[in-house]
Structure formats: structure tokens, C-alpha cells
N, C-alpha and C positions, 0 to 999 in steps of 0.2 A: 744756562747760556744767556738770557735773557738779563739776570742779573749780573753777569758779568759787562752783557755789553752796556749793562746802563749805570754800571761804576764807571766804563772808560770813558764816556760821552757826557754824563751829567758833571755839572761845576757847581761849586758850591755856591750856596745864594750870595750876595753880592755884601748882605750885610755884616758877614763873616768876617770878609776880605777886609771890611773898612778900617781905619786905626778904633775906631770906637768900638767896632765891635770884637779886635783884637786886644783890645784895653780891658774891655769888660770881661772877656772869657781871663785874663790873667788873674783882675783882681778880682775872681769867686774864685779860684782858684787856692790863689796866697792865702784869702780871709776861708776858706776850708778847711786849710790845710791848718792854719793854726790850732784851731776848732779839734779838729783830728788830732794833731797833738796832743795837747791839753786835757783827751777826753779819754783817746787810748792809750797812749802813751808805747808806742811799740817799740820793741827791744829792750823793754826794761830803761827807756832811758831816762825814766826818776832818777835808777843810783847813776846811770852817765854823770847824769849835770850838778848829782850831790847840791841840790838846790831844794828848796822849798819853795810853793806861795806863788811872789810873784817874779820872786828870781828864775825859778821854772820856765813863766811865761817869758820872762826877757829872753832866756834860751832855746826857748822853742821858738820865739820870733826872730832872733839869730839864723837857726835853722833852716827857718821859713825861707828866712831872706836870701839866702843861697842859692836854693831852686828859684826863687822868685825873680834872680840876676841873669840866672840861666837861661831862664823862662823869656823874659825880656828881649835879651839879648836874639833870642829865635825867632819870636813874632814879628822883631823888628825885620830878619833879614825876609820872613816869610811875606809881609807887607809889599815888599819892593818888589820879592820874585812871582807874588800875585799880578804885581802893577803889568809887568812885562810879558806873563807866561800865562797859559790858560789853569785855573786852578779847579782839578776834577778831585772828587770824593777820596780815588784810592789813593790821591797825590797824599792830600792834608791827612788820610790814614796815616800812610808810611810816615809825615812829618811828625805828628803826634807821639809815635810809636819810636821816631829817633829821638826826640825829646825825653821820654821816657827813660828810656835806655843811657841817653847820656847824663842825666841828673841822678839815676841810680847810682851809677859810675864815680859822679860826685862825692857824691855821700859815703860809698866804699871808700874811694879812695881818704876822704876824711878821716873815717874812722879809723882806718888803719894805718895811719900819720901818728896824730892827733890822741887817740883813743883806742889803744890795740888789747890792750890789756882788759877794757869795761867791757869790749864789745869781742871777746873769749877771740881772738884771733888764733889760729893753731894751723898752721903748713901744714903739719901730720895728717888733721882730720877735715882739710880744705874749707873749715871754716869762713873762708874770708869768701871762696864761693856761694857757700850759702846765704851769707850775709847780701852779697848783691841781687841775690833771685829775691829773698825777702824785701832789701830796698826795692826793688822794681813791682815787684805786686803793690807795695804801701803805696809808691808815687803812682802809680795806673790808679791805684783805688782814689787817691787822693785828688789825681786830675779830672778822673771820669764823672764821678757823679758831678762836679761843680761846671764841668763842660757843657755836658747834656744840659743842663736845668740852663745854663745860659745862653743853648742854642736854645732853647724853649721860648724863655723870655723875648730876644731878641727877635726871634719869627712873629709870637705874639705882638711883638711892639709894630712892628714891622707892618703888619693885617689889618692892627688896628688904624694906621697911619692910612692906609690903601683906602680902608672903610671908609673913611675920614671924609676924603677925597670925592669918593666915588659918592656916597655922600649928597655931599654939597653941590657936584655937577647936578646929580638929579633933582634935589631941590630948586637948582638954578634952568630947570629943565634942557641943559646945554652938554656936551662933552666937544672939547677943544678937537677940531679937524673932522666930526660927527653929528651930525644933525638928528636930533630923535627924529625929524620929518624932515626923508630925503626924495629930493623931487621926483618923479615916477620916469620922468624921460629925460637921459642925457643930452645934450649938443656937444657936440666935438669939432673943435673948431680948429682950422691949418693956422700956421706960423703967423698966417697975415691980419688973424681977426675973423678969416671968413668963415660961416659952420659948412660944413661938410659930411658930416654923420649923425643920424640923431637917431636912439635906439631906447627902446625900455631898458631902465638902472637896473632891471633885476637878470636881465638875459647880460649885461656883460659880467666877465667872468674875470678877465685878467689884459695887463695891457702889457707891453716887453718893449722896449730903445731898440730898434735898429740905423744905427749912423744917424742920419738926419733925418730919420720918421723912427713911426710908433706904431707896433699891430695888435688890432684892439681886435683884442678876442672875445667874440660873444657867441650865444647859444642861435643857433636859428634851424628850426623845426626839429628838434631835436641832438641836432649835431653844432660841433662848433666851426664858427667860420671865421673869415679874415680879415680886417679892414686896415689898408695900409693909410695913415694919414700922416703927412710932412709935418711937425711937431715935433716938441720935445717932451720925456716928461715934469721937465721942472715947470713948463708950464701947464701940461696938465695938472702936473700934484696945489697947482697955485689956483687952479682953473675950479679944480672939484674939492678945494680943501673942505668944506660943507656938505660932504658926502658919504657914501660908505663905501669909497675910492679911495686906499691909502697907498701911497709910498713906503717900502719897505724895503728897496734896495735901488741899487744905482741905475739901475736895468729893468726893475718890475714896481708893475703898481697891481694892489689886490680889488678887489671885489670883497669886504667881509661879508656880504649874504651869502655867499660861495665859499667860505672860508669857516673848515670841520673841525681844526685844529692847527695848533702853534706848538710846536716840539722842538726837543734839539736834536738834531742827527750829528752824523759824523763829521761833518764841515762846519756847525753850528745851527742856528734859526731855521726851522725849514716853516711853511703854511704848508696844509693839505688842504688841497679846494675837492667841492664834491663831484666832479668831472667822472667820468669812468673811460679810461681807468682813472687815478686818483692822479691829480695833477700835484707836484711839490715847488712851490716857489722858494726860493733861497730867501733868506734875510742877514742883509749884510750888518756888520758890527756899528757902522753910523747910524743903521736905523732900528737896531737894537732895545733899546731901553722904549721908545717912541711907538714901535710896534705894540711889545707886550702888553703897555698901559694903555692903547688906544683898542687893544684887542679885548682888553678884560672889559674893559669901561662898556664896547658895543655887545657885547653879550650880556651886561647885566643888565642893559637896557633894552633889550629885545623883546 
């Protein structure tokens, strides 16, 4: 069950989606598959192409170029319906899995144009069935390994990008909107300038918009309690941007010393703060990307 629910929920990493790394997964693909060609040669098609050498290879890159049009043609339209649509694991499964199936399709239908006689075509003995189970395991075989190794690299590239990053903040002993030394006592101050609250940074926990104020929720003697103050949080989020007070949605600002985990649930971004019971703030898609990398950054720093 578990697994199920976290195929419906999880998306694929972002670098997947992008034209680059749809570009990239194509051409290990093509440049595989010629590879494969060349190397195996399935269905006997040496005598197909009645070629030697490098006439072979011209027709096996022929070949190639076919799925590779097909291929093309899919990423392209899958690019766009990423842009607009949420893209989860068993989505890009099934897409892979129609790709597969319709470039098998291709090549059938090729052969039995084209080439009925090389490729033993026989109505009687439904050959031309078997012929497509065979195309469809070659093209699975031919997609899969150059997939994987590309989602491989790509995550690799990706980490080491983040490392990078992460890095050079802490060389610069800074993280953007995070202070390795954040002040021990907030002031919270009304609309007007005036302070009006001032509590240890470690007892608040979480802050929430209601209309024209803001209820700052902090720990006191154990339990949490209420402070209504007339505020916005755009000025709060501009107030403590030097903190470890972030903004993560239109509505909520976190606490990360209070903040156990960053997951996706069924609506998207949730935070678990360590409240009991366990408190979940929502993270909206604006604050999306801002979150994650301001959440990884203050935990390596910690």
C-alpha cells in the first residue's frame, strides 16, 4: 500500500521534465540503440539489409532514425503536458510504456510493407504477431538500459550542482534568508513600526495570516499559545528574512528548528513541525523551489 501511495504522490524530479534532460534521455537512447544494432543484430537483419561494412551501419542508423522521430515527437508533446500537469512516476511509466508499444508498432508495421518476405511474414502461423512481441522487448531493452544510466547521470549532475552551492554558502558562512547566528529573541512588531511581542526564536513555532493580523504561535510552558498581532506576513517574511523564520506559503511562515520534515503529501509540499500531535503546514507552489533549498541548506548547517 505504501508503495502504491507514493507512486500516486511523488513527481518526478524536475530535472527529468526539463528540454535538457528530455534531450539527453533521447540521445543515449538513439546513440544505444545503434550500438545494439550493430552489435546484435536482431532478426537476422544482416540478410534484411543485404549490406555489409558500413552500408550496415548507414541502415541501421536509418533504422534508428525512425524510433528516434517517434521518440522526438513524444518528449516534445510530454514537455508541454509536464509544463501544465503534475508529472508523477506512474504517469511517465505509462508514457514510456506507450512509447514502447507504439514504436514497436512502427517497425511491424515496416516490416510488413517494406520487408514481408526477410522478416518470414505467414498469416497461417501469425508470425507477424510474433514479430511485434519480439520488436517490443528489443525497443524496451534498447530504451531501458540508456534511460536508467541517464536518469543516473542526470541526478548525479544535479547533487553535485546542489553540493556546489551548498558549498560555497558555507564557505561564505551565509545561507540566503538564514543566518548561521540567528538572534535568540524575536521582536514582532504591529503594521505601525511599534514592537509589541518579543519571545525566545526557539519557543515560536509557526506564524498563520488572518485578514489584517498574524497568530504567532509559540510554545509557553509546555503548551502552545496565541498572539494575535495586526501585521502582515510580507512584512514579517521581510522583517526576519535573517532568521530561521521562512515563508513557505501565502498563509504560513515556519519555524525550521521546529521543522522534522518536508514531504509531499496529497496536495503537494506539506512541513512536519515537532508539535504533538505533529503539526503540518502546507507549502504552496510559489514557495515551492525556495522552501526545499532553504530547508536543505539549514539542516546542513545545523
Amino acid at each position: 500500500m505504501r508503495l502504491i501511495e507514493f507512486q500516486q504522490v511523488k513527481e518526478i524530479p524536475e530535472y527529468l521534465r526539463q528540454k535538457s534532460g528530455l534531450a539527453s534521455q533521447v540521445i543515449f537512447v538513439a546513440l544505444f540503440a545503434i550500438v545494439f544494432i550493430n552489435v546484435y543484430q536482431p532478426f537476422n537483419s544482416y540478410n534484411w539489409a543485404d549490406v555489409h561494412g558500413i552500408g550496415y551501419f548507414l541502415w541501421s542508423c536509418a533504422i534508428v532514425a525512425v524510433g528516434f522521430f517517434a521518440l522526438v515527437i513524444s518528449r516534445i508533446i510530454l514537455y508541454f503536458y509536464a509544463k501544465k500537469h503534475r508529472m508523477f512516476y506512474w504517469v511517465f511509466a505509462l508514457w514510456i510504456f506507450i512509447e514502447i508499444s507504439a514504436i514497436a508498432v512502427i517497425y511491424t508495421t515496416i516490416a510488413a510493407i517494406f520487408m514481408p518476405n526477410m522478416a518470414n511474414f505467414s498469416a497461417a502461423d501469425n508470425n507477424m504477431s510474433d514479430f511485434y512481441w519480439n520488436a517490443f522487448f528489443y525497443v524496451f531493452f534498447v530504451m531501458a538500459i540508456p534511460t536508467v544510466l541517464c536518469w543516473l547521470y542526470l541526478a548525479f549532475v544535479q547533487k553535485k550542482n546542489e553540493l556546489k552551492i551548498l558549498q560555497k554558502q558555507v564557505d561564505e558562512n551565509t545561507v540566503p534568508g538564514i543566518q548561521v547566528s540567528s538572534p535568540s529573541v524575536l521582536q514582532f512588531n504591529d503594521e505601525k513600526g511599534e514592537t509589541r511581542f518579543s519571545v525566545k526564536a526557539e519557543n515560536v513555532i509557526w506564524i498563520e495570516s488572518a485578514d489584517n493580523y498574524v497568530i504567532i504561535k509559540y510554545q509557553n510552558q509546555g503548551k502552545i499559545s496565541d498572539f494575535l498581532l495586526r501585521n502582515s506576513l510580507k512584512r514579517l517574511s521581510e522583517d526576519f528574512k535573517d532568521t530561521t523564520l521562512f515563508r513557505c506559503h501565502r498563509s504560513f511562515m515556519v519555524n525550521f528548528d521546529h521543522a522534522i520534515a518536508l514531504r509531499r503529501g496529497a496536495e503537494g509540499l506539506i512541513i512536519e513541525l515537532d508539535t504533538q500531535p505533529t503539526k503540518v503546514i502546507p507549502v504552496s507552489k510559489t514557495y515551492k523551489d525556495e522552501t526545499s533549498q532553504a530547508f536543505t541548506r539549514y539542516n546542513c548547517l545545523r
